[in-house]
VEXNU-691145 format. One record per residue (C-alpha): x, z, y; residue in one letter. Coordinates in steps of 0.05 Angstrom, whole numbers, padded with zeros to 5 digits, always signed. Each point is the difference from the previous one (the first is absolute). Example, Ala and Ser with C-alpha at 12.3 -4.5 7.8 and 13.67 -1.06 7.14 Angstrom:
// residues 2
+00246+00156-00090A
+00027-00013+00069S
END
This chain:
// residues 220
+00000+00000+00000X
+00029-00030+00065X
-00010+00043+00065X
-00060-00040+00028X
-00030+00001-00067X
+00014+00089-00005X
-00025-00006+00077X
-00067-00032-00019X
-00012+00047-00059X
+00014+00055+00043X
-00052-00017+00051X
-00055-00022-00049X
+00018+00070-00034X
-00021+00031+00061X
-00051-00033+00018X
-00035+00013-00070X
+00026+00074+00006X
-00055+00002+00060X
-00057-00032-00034X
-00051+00050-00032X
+00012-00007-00076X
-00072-00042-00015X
+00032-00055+00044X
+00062-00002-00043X
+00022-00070-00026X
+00072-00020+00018X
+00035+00044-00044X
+00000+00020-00066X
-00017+00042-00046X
-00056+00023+00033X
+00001+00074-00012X
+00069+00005+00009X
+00002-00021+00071X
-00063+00045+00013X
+00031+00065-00008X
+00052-00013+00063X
-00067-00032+00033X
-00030+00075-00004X
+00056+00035+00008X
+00014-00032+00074X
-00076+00003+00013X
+00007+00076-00015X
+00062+00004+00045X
-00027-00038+00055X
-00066+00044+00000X
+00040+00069-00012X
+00047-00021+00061X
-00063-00011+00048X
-00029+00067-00023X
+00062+00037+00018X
+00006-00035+00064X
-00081+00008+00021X
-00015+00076-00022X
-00049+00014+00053X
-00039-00068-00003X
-00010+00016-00067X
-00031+00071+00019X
-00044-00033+00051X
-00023-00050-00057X
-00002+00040-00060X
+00049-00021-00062X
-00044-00044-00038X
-00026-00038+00069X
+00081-00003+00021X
+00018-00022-00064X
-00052-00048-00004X
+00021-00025+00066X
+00086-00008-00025X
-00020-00037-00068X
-00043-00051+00044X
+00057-00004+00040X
+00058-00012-00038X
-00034-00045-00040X
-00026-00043+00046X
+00065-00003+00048X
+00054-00014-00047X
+00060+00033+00037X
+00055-00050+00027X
+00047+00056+00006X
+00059+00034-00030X
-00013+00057+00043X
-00051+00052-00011X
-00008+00018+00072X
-00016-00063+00024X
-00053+00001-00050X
-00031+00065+00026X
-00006-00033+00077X
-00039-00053-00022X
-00049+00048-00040X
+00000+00042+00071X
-00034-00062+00035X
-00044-00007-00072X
-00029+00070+00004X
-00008-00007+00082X
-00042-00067-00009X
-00046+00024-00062X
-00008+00079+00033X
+00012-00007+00075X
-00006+00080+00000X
+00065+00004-00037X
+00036-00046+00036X
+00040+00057+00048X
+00007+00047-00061X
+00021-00064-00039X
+00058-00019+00056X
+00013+00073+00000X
+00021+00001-00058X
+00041-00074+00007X
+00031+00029+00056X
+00032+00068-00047X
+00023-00061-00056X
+00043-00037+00069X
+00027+00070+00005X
+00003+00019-00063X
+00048-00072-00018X
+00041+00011+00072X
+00074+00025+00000X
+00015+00064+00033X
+00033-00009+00066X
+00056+00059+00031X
-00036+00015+00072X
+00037-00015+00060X
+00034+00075+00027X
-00030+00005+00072X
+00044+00051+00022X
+00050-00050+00016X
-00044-00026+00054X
+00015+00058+00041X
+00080-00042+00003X
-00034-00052+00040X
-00025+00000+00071X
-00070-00010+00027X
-00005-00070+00011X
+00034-00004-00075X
-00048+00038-00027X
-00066-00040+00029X
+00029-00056-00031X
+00013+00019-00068X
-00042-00034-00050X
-00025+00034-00060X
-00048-00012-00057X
-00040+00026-00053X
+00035+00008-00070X
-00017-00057-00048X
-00041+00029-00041X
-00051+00028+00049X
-00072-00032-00005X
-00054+00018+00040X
-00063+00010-00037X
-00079+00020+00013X
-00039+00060-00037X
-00060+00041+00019X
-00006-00032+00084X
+00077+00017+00010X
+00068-00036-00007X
+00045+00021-00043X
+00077-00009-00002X
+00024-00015-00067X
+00083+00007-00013X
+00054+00017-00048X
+00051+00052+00007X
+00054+00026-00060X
-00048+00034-00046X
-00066-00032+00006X
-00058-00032+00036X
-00027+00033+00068X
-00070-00008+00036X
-00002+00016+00073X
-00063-00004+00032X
+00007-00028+00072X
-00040+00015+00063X
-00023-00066+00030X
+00042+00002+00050X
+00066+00018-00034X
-00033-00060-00052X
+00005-00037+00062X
+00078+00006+00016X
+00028+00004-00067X
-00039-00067-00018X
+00044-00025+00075X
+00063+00028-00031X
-00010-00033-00066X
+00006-00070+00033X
+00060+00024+00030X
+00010+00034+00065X
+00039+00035+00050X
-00001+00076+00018X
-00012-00018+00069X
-00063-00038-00018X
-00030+00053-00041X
+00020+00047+00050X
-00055-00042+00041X
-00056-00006-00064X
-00006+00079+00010X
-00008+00001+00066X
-00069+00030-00001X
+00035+00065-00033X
+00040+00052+00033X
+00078+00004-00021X
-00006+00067-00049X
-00052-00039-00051X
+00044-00078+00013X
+00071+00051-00026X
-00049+00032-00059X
-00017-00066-00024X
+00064-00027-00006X
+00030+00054-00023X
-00048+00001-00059X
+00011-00068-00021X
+00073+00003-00001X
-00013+00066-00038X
-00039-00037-00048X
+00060-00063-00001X
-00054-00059+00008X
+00043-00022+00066X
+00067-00043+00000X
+00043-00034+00043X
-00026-00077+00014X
+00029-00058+00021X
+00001-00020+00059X
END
């Protein structure tokens, strides 16, 4: 067997691999084949469940499960990745139960996190080296693996530090600046996003978050 000829077994393996076992008719035997059929329709199914815990509350196990057979039968996956999998069932459950949909991309949102690298945070202190018009134009980001989420009417700030997964809940108006600094922005510029609050809550806020690590040093 040449390459092109391994290559074209290879995706026609695949392919079939995808198929529910009733439409099986490339390969053969038959019942052979089907056993690796289940086993990555189990996979694919036990994968979502772990990923979607609360949707499956909300829906009850037989209505979720229900719901993930439908699915993964009828949208063969194209992927080698699991995750990418689980975003396309987040846009799934959000058309068929619109009342899911922010629980659903809640829970997307913690798999982004989940999958993202840990990042050292930037040490501040050595701001107080530079001079004032230095410091307004320092840029600085959020860490890569912070996502911003929605549960229960409220924003949420989802990030990774050394040990595990954090949830902050964010006040719409912090929401509001750390959404500016996650495109990228200067301290100066945030400096004029809080304007509306007096100096002692602007410090307690950033001290918090470079407590918590979720800002770095950008690029300018």
């Amino acid at each position: 067997m040449n390459l092109k000829q391994l290559k074209a077994t290879q995706r026609q393996f695949s392919k079939t691999l995808c198929q529910p076992a009733d439409q099986f008719e490339a390969v053969k035997p038959k019942k052979r084949f089907a056993v690796y059929q289940n086993a990555y329709e189990i996979r694919l199914t036990e994968s979502l469940k772990e990923d979607f815990p609360e949707c499956q509350k909300q829906l009850g196990e037989e209505r979720f499960s229900n719901l993930l057979r439908h699915y993964v039968q009828t949208n063969p996956s194209s992927y080698w990745s699991l995750a990418q999998l689980s975003e396309d069932f987040y846009q799934h459950i959000s058309r068929l139960h619109p009342e899911l949909r922010e629980l659903a991309h809640f829970e997307w949102q913690l798999i982004l996190t989940q999958l993202s690298a840990y990042e050292q945070p930037f040490d501040f202190s050595k701001l107080a080296c530079l001079d004032t018009q230095q410091q307004e134009s320092f840029f600085i980001r959020l860490i890569k693996s912070a996502h911003f989420a929605h549960k229960n009417n409220s924003t949420w700030l989802l990030f990774r530090n050394q040990e595990s997964i954090q949830e902050l809940k964010l006040k719409a108006s912090e929401a509001a600046v750390l959404k500016e600094i996650g495109l990228g922005t200067t301290l100066g510029k945030i400096s004029l996003l809080f304007s509306k609050l007096d100096e002692s809550q602007v410090s307690n806020c950033f001290a918090s978050w470079t407590s918590l690590g979720i800002l770095t040093k950008g690029k300018e």
